[in-house]
NUDO-906790 format. One record per residue: x negated, y, z negated of N, C-alpha, C, O in turn; residue in three letters. Coordinates in steps of 0.05 Angstrom, whole numbers, plus 5000, padded with zeros to 4 digits. Atoms other than C-alpha are relative to their C-alpha. Layout:
N
+------+------+------+-------+-------+-------+------+------+------+------+------+------+------+
: n_c1 : n_c2 : n_c3 : ca_c1 : ca_c2 : ca_c3 : c_c1 : c_c2 : c_c3 : o_c1 : o_c2 : o_c3 : resn :
+------+------+------+-------+-------+-------+------+------+------+------+------+------+------+
:    X :    Y :    Z :     X :     Y :     Z :    X :    Y :    Z :    X :    Y :    Z :  Ala :
...
+------+------+------+-------+-------+-------+------+------+------+------+------+------+------+
% end
This chain:
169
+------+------+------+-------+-------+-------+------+------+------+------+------+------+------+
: n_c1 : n_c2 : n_c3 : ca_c1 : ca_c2 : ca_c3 : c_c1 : c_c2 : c_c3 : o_c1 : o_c2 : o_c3 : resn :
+------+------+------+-------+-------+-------+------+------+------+------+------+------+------+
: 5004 : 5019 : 4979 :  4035 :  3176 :  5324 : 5026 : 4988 : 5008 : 5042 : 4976 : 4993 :  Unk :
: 4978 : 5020 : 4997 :  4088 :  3148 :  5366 : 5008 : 4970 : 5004 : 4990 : 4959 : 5017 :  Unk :
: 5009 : 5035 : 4993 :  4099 :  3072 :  5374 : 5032 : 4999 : 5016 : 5054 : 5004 : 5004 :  Unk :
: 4975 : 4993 : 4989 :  4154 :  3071 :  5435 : 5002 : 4959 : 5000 : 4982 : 4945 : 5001 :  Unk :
: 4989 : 5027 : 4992 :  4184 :  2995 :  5442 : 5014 : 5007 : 5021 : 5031 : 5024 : 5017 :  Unk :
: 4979 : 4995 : 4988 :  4218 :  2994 :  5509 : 4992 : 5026 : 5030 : 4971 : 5027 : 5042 :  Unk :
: 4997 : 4977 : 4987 :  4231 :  3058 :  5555 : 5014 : 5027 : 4996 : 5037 : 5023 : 4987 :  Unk :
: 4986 : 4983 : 4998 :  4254 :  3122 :  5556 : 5019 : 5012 : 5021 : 5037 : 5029 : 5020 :  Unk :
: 4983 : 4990 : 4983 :  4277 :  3125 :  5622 : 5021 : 4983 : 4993 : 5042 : 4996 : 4994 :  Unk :
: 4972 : 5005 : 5010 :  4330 :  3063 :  5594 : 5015 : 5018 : 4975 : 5009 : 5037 : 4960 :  Unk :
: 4981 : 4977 : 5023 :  4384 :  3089 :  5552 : 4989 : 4968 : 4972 : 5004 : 4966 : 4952 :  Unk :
: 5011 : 5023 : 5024 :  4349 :  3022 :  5502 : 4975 : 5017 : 4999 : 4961 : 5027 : 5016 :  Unk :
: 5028 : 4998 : 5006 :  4296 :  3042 :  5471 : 4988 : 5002 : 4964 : 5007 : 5007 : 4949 :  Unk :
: 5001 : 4994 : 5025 :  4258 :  3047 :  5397 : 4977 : 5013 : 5002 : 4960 : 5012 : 5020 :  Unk :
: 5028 : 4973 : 5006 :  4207 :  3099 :  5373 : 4998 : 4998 : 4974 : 5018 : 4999 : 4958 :  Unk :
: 4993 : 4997 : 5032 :  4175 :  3095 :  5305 : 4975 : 5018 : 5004 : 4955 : 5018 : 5018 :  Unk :
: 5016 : 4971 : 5003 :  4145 :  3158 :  5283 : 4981 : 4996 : 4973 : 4989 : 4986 : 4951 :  Unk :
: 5013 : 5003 : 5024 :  4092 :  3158 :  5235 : 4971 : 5025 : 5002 : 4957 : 5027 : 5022 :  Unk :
: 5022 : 4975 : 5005 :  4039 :  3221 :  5213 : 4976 : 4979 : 5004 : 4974 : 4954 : 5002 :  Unk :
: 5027 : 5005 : 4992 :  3967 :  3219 :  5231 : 4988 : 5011 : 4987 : 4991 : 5036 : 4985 :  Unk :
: 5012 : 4992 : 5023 :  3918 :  3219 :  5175 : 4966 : 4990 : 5017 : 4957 : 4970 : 5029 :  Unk :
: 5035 : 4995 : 4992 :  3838 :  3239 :  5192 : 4989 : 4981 : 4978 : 4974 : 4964 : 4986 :  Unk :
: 5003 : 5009 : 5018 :  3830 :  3211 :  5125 : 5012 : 4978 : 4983 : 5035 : 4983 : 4974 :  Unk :
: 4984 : 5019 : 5014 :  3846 :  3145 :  5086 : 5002 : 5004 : 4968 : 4991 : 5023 : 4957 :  Unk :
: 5002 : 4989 : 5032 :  3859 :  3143 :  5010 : 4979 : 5004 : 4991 : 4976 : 5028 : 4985 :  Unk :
: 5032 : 5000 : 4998 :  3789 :  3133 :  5000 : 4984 : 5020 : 4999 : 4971 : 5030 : 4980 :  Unk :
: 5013 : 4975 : 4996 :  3763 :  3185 :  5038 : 5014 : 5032 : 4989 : 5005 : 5055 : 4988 :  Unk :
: 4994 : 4968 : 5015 :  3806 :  3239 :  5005 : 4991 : 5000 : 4978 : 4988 : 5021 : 4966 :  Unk :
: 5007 : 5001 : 5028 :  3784 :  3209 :  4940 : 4969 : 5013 : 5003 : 4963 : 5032 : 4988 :  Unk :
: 5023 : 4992 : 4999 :  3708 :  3221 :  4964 : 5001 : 5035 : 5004 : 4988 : 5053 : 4992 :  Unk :
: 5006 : 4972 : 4993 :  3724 :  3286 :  4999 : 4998 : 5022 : 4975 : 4981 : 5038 : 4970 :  Unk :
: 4995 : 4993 : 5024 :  3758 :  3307 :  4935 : 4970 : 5010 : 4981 : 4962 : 5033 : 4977 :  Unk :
: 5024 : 4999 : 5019 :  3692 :  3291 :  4887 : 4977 : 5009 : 5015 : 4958 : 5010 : 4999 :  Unk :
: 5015 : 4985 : 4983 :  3647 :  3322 :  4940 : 5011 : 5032 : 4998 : 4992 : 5048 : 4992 :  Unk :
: 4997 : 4974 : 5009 :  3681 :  3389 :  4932 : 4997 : 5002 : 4970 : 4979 : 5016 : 4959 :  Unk :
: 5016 : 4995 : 5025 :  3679 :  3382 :  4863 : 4979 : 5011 : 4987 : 4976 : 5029 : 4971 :  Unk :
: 5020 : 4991 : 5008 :  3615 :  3378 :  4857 : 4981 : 5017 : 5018 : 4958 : 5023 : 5016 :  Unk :
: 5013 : 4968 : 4990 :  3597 :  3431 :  4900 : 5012 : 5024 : 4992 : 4997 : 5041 : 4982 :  Unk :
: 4992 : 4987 : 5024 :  3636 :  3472 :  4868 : 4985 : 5010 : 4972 : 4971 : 5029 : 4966 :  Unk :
: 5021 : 5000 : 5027 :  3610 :  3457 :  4798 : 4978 : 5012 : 5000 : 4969 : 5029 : 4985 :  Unk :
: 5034 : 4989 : 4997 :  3543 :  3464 :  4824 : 4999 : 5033 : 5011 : 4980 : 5046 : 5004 :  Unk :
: 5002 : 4967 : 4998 :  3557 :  3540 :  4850 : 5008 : 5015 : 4981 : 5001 : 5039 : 4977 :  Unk :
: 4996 : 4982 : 5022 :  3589 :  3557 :  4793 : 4977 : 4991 : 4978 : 4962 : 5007 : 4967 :  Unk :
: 5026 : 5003 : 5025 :  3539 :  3525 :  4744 : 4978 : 5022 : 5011 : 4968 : 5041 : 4998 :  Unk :
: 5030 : 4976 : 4993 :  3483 :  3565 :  4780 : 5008 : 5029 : 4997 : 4995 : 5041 : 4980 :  Unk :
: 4988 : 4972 : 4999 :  3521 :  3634 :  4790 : 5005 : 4992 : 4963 : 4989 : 5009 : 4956 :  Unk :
: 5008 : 4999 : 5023 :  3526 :  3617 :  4708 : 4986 : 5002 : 4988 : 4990 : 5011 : 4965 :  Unk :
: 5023 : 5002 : 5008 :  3462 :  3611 :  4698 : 4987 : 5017 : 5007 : 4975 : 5028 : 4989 :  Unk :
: 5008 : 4976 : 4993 :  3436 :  3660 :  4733 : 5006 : 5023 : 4995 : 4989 : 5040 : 4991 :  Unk :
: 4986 : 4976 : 5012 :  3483 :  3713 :  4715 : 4990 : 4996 : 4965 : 4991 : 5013 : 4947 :  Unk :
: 4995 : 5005 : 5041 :  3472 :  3684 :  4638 : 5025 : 5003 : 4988 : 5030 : 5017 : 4969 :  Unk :
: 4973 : 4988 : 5005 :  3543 :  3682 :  4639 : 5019 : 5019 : 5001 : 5041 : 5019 : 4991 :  Unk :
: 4980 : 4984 : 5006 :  3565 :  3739 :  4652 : 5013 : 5000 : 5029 : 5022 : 5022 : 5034 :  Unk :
: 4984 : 4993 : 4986 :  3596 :  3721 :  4721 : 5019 : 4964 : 4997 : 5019 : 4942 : 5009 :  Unk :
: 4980 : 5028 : 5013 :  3647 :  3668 :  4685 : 5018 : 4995 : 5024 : 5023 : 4972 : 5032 :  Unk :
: 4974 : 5007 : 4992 :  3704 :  3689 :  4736 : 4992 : 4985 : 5029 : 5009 : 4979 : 5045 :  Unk :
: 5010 : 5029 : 4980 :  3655 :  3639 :  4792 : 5018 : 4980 : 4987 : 5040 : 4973 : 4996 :  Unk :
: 4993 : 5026 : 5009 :  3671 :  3586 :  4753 : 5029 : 4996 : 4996 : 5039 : 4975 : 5003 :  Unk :
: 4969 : 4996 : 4990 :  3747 :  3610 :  4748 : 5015 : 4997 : 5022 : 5037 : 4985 : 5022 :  Unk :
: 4988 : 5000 : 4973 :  3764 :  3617 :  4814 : 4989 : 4966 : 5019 : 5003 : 4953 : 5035 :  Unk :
: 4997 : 5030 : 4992 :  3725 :  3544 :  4831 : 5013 : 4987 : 4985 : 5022 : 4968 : 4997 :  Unk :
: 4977 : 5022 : 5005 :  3769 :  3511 :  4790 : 5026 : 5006 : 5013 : 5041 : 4990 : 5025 :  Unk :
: 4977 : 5001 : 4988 :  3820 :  3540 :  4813 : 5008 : 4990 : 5030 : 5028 : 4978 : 5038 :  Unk :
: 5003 : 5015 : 4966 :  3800 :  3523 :  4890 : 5002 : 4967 : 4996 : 5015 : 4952 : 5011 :  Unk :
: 5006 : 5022 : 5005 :  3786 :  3462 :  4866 : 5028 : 4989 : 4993 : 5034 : 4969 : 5006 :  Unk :
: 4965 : 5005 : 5006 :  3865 :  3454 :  4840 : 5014 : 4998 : 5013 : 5036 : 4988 : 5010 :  Unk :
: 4978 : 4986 : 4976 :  3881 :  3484 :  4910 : 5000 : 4968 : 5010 : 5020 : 4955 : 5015 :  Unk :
: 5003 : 5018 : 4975 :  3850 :  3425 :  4948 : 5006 : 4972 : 4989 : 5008 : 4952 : 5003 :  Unk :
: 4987 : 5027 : 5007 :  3872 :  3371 :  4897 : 5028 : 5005 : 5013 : 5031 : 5000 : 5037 :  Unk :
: 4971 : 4994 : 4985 :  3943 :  3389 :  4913 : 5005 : 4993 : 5019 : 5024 : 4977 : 5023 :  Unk :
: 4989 : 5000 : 4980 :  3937 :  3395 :  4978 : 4995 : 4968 : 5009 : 5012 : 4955 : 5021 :  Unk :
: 5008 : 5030 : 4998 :  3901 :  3323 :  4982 : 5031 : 4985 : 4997 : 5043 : 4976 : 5016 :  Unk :
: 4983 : 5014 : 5007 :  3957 :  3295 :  4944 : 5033 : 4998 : 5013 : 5051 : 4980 : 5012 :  Unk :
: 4974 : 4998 : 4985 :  4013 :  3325 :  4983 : 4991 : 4977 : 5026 : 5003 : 4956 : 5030 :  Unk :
: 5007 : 5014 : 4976 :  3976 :  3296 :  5046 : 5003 : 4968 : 4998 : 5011 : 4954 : 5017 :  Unk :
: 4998 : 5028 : 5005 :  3975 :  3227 :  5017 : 5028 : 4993 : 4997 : 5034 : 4969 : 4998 :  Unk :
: 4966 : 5001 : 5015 :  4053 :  3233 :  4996 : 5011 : 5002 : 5026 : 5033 : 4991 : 5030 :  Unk :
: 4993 : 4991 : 4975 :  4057 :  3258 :  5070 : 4997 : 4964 : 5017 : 5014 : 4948 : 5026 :  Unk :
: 5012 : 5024 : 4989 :  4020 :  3197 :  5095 : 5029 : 4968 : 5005 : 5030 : 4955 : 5026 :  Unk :
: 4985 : 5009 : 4993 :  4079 :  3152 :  5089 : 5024 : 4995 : 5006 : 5037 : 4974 : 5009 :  Unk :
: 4981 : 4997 : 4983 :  4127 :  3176 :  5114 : 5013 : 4987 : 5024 : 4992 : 4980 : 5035 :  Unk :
: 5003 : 5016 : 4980 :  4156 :  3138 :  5173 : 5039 : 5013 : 5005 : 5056 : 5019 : 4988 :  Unk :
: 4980 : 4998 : 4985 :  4216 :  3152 :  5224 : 5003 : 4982 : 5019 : 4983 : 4977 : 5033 :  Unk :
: 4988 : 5023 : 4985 :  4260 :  3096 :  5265 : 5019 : 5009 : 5013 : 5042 : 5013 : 5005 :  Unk :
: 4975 : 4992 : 4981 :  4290 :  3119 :  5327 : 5013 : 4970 : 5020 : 5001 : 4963 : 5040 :  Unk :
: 4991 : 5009 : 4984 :  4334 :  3068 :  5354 : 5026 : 5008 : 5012 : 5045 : 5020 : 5002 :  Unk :
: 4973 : 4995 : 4987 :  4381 :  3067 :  5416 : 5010 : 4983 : 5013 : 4991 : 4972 : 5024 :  Unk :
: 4989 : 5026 : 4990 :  4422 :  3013 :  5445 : 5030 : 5009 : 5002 : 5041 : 5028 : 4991 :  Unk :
: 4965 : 4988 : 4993 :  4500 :  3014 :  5474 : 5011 : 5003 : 4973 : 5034 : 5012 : 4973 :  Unk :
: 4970 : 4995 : 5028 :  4533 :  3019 :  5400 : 4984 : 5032 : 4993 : 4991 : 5044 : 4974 :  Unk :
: 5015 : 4968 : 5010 :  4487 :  3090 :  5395 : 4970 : 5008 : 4991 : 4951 : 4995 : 4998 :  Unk :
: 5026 : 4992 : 5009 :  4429 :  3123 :  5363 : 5002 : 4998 : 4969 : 5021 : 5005 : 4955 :  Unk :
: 5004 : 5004 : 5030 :  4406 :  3108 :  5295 : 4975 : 5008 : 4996 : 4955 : 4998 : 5006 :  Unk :
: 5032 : 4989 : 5007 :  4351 :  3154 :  5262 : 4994 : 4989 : 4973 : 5016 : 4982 : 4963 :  Unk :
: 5007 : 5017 : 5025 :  4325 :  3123 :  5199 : 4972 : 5020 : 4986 : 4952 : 5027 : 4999 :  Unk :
: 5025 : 4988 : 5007 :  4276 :  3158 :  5158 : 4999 : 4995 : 4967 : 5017 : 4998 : 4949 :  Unk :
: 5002 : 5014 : 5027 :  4240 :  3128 :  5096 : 4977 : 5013 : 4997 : 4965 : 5021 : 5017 :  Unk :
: 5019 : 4995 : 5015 :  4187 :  3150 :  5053 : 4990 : 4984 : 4966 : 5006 : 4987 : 4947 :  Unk :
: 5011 : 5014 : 5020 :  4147 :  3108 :  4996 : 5011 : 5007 : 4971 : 5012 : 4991 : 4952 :  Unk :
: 4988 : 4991 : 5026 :  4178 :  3151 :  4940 : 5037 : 4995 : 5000 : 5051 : 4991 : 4980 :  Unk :
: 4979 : 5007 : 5004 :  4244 :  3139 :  4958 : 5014 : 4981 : 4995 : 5004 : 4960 : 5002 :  Unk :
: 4983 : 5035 : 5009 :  4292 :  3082 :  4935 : 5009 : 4982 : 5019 : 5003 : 4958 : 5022 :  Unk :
: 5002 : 5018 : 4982 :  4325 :  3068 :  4996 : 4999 : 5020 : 5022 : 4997 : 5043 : 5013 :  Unk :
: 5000 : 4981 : 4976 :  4324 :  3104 :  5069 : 5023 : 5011 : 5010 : 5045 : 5000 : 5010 :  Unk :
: 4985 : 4974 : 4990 :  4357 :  3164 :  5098 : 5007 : 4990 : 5031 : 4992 : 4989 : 5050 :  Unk :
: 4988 : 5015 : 4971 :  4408 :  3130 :  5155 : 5017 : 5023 : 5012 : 5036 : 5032 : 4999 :  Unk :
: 4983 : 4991 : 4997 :  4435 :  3176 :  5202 : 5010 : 4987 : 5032 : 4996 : 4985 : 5052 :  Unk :
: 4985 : 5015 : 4975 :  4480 :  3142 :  5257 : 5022 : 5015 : 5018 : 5045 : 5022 : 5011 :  Unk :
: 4979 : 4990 : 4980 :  4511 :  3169 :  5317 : 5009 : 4989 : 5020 : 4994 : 4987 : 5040 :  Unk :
: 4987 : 5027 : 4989 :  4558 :  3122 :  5350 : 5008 : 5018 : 5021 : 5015 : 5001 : 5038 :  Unk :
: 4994 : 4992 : 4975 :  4577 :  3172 :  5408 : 4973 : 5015 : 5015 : 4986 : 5028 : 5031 :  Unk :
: 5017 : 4997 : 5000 :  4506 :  3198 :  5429 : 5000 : 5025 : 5029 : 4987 : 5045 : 5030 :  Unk :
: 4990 : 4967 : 4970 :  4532 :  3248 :  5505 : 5006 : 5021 : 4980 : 5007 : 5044 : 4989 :  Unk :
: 4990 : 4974 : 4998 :  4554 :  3290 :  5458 : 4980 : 5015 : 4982 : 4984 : 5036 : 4971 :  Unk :
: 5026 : 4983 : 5022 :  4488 :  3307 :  5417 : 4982 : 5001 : 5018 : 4979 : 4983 : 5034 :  Unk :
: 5013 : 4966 : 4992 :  4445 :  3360 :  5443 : 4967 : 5002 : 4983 : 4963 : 5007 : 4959 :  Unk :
: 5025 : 4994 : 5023 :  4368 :  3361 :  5425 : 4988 : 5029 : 5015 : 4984 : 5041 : 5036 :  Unk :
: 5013 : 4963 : 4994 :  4343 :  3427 :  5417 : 4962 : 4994 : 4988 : 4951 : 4981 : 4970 :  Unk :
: 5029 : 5002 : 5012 :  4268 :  3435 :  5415 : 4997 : 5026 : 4989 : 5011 : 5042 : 5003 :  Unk :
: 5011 : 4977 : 5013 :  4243 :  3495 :  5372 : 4975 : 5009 : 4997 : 4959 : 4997 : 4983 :  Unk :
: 5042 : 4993 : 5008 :  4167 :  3535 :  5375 : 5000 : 5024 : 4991 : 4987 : 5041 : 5003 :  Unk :
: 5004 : 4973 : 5013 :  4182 :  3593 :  5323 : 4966 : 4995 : 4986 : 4962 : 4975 : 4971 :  Unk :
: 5026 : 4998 : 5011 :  4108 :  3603 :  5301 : 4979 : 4984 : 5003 : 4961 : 4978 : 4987 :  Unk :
: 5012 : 5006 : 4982 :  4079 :  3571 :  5353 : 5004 : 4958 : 4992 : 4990 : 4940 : 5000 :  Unk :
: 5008 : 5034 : 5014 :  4092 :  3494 :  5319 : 5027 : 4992 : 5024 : 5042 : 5011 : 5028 :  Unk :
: 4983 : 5004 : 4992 :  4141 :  3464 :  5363 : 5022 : 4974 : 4982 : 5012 : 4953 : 4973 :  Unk :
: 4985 : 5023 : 5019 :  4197 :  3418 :  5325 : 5027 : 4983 : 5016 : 5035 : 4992 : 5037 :  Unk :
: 4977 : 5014 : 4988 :  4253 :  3378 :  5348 : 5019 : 5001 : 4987 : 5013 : 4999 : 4963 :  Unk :
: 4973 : 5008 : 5019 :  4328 :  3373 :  5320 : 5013 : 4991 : 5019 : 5010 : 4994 : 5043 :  Unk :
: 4984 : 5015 : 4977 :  4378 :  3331 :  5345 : 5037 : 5009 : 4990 : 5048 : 5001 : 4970 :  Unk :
: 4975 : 4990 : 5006 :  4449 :  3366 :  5348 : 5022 : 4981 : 5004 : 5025 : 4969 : 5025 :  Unk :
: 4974 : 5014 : 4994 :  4515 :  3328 :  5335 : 5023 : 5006 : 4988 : 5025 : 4993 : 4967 :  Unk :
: 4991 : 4999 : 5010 :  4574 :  3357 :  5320 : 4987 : 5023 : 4990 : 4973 : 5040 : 5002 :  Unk :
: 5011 : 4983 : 5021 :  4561 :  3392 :  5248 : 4980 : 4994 : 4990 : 4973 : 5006 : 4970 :  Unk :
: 5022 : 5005 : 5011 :  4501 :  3357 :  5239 : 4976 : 5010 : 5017 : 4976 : 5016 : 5041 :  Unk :
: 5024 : 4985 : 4985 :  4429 :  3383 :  5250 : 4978 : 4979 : 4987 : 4974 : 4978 : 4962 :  Unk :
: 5018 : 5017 : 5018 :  4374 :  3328 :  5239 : 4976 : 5006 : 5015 : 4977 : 5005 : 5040 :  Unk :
: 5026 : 4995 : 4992 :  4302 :  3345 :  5249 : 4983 : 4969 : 5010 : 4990 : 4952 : 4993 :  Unk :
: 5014 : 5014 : 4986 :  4258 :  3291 :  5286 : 4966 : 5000 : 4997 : 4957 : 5022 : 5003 :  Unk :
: 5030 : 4991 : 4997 :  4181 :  3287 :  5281 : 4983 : 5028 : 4995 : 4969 : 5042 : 5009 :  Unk :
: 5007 : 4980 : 5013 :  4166 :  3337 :  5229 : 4964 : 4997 : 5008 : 4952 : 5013 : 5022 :  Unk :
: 5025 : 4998 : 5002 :  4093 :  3312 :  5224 : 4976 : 4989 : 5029 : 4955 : 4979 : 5033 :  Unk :
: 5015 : 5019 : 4970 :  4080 :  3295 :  5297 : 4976 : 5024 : 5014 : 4985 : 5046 : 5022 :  Unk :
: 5016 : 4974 : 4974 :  4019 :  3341 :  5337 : 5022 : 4999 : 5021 : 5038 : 4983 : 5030 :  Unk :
: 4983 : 4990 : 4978 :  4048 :  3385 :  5384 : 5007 : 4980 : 5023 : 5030 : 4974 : 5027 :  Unk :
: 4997 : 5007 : 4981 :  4035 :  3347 :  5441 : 5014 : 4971 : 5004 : 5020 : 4962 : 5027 :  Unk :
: 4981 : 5017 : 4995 :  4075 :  3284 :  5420 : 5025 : 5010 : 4996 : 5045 : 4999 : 5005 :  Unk :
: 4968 : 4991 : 5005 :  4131 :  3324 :  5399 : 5018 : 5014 : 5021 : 5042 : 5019 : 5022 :  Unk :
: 4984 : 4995 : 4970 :  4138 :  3348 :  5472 : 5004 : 4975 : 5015 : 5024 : 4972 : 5029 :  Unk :
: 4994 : 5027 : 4989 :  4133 :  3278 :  5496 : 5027 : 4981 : 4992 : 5042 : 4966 : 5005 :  Unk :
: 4978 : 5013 : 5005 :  4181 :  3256 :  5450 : 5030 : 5014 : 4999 : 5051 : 5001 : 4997 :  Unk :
: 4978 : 4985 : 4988 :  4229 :  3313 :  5461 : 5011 : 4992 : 5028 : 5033 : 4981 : 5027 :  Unk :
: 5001 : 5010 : 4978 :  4228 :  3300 :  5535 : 5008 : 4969 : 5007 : 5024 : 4963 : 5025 :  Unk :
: 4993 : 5020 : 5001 :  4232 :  3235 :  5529 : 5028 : 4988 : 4986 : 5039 : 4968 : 4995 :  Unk :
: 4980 : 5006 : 5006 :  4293 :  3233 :  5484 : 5029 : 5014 : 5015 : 5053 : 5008 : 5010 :  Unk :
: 4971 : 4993 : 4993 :  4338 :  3276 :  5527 : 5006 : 4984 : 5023 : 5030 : 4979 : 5029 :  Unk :
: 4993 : 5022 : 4981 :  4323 :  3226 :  5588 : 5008 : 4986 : 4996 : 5017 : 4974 : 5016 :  Unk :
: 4981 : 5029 : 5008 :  4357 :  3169 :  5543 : 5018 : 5011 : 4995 : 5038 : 5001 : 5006 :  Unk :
: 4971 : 4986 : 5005 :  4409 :  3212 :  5520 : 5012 : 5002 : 5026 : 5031 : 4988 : 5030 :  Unk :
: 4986 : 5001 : 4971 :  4428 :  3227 :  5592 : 5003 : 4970 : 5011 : 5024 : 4969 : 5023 :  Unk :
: 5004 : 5021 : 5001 :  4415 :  3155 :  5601 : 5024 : 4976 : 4993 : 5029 : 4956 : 5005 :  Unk :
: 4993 : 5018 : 5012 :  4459 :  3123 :  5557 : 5029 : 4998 : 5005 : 5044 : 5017 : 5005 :  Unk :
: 4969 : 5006 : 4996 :  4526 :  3086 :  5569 : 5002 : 4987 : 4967 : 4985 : 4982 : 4949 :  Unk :
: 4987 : 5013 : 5028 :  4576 :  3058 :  5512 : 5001 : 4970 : 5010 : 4997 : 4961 : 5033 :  Unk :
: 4999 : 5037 : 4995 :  4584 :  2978 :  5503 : 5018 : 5005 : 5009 : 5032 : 5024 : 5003 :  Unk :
: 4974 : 5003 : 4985 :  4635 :  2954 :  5552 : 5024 : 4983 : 4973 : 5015 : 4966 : 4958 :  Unk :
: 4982 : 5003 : 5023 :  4696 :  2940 :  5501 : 5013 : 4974 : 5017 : 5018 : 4972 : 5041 :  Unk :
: 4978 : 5030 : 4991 :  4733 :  2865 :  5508 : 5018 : 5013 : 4984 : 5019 : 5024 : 4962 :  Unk :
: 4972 : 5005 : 5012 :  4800 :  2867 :  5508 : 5020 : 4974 : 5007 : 5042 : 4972 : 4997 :  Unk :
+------+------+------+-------+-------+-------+------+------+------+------+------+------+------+
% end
């Protein structure tokens, strides 16, 4: 989801990026114990009915069952993620924090004409990077497509956009 402060057509503006979850902690905990026990319950029966002898049911649901804890738990790890695009005359500052980390990932670019966003759609996902120099920083890994064209678009109009602070001398 994007949260824009501001404009894109000024060369000011802030964008905070944050993933979009169908599901709250909660509901992955329910969804979770709902497969479970559907699970259980097809393998308990395919046990019982076979009289045991089709064990490798009950193998393969645990193991599904392993798949979709995982994947739950990545999703929740995903969940807080958060990106801080600001731009103002001293430049662009991308900021990106996540709940497991200690402190946040600052990357600052104080001349901002001379960085270059490239959008990318190898395997149909479209992604953003923002070129400067020797650096290559990715943008709205977990955004749906259709903000990640908005906010592509939208960031090369401030980049074109943007002047430097007038300098006192």
């Amino acid at each position: 989801m994007i949260s824009i402060k501001g404009s894109f057509d000024e060369a000011r503006f802030e964008a905070e990026l944050a993933p979009q979850r169908s599901l709250g902690q909660a509901g992955s905990w329910i969804a979770c114990g709902l497969s479970a026990l559907l699970l259980g319950g097809v393998s308990g029966f395919a046990l019982i009915m076979s009289q045991g002898r089709a064990w490798p049911v009950a193998v393969f649901a645990f193991l599904a069952q392993g798949g979709l804890q995982y994947a739950f738990s990545r999703n929740a790890r995903a969940a807080g993620e958060r990106q801080l695009l600001t731009m103002d005359e001293d430049g662009l500052q991308i900021t990106h924090t996540r709940p497991d980390w200690d402190k946040p990932l600052i990357h600052k670019i104080e001349y901002p004409t001379m960085a270059r966003v490239v959008q990318d759609s190898t395997c149909g996902i479209p992604k953003i990077f923002i070129r400067h120099h020797a650096r290559q920083i990715r943008v709205g890994d977990f955004l749906p497509p259709v903000e990640t064209e908005q906010l592509g678009k939208g960031l090369k109009t401030a980049l074109r956009a943007w002047r430097p602070a007038p300098t006192t001398a």
